[in-house]
N, C-alpha and C positions, 0 to 999 in steps of 0.2 A: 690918502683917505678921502673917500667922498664926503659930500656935504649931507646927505642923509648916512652913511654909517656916523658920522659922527654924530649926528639926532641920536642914533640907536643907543650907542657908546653913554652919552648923557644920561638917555631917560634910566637904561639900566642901572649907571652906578647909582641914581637917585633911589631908586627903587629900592637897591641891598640896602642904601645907607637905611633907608625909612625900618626896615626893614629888621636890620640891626637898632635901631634906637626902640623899636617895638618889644623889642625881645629885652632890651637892658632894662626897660620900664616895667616889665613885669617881673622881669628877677627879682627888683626892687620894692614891690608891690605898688607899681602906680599904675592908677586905668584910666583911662579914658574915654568920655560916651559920645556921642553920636552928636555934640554941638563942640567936641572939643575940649569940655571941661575936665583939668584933670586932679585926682583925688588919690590918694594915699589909703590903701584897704592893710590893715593886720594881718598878718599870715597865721596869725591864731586862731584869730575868725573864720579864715578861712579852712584854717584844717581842721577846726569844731563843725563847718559845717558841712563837710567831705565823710567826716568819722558818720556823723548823723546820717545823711545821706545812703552812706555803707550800710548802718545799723537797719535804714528801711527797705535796702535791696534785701538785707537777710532774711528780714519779718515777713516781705511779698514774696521771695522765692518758698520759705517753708510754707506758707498758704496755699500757693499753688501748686506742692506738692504733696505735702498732705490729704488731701482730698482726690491726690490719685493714685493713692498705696494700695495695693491688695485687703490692709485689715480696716480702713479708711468705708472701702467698699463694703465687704462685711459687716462692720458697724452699722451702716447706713440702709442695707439691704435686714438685716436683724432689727432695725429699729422702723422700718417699714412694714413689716412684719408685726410688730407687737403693737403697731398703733391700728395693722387694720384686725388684728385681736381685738383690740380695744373698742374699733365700728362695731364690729360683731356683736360684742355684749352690749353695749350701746342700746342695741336696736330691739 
């Protein structure tokens, strides 16, 4: 074995270990930020704040689909309609 494969050899198995301890840390719910500090998060919190999150993809996808249904159209073209009714007598 040469002197740089075994560099290689090294840096690698460094890398899975980190690697693997990364991944045991959050099974576990611990995180760590960007100076190193590490803190213990709930996993209830966490999945209250997932649920939540869920509940607001559901609320934006029906708004943005709503407003592109065929009767959505209708409604809006009907109600276009009765307001320029509404200029008409206005005037």
């Amino acid at each position: 074995m040469t002197f740089w494969s075994a560099i290689v050899l090294i840096v690698a198995i460094l890398a899975i270990t980190e690697m693997v301890k990364s991944r045991h840390r959050a099974r576990h719910g611990i995180t760590r930020d960007h100076l190193g500090s590490e803190t213990l998060t709930d996993s209830r919190d966490a999945q209250r704040e997932i649920e939540d999150l869920r509940e607001r993809i559901k609320v934006l996808e029906r708004i943005a689909t709503e407003g592109n249904t065929l009767d959505a159209r209708e409604t809006q073209r009907i109600s276009a309609e009765i307001e320029a009714l509404r200029d008409k007598q206005a005037d």
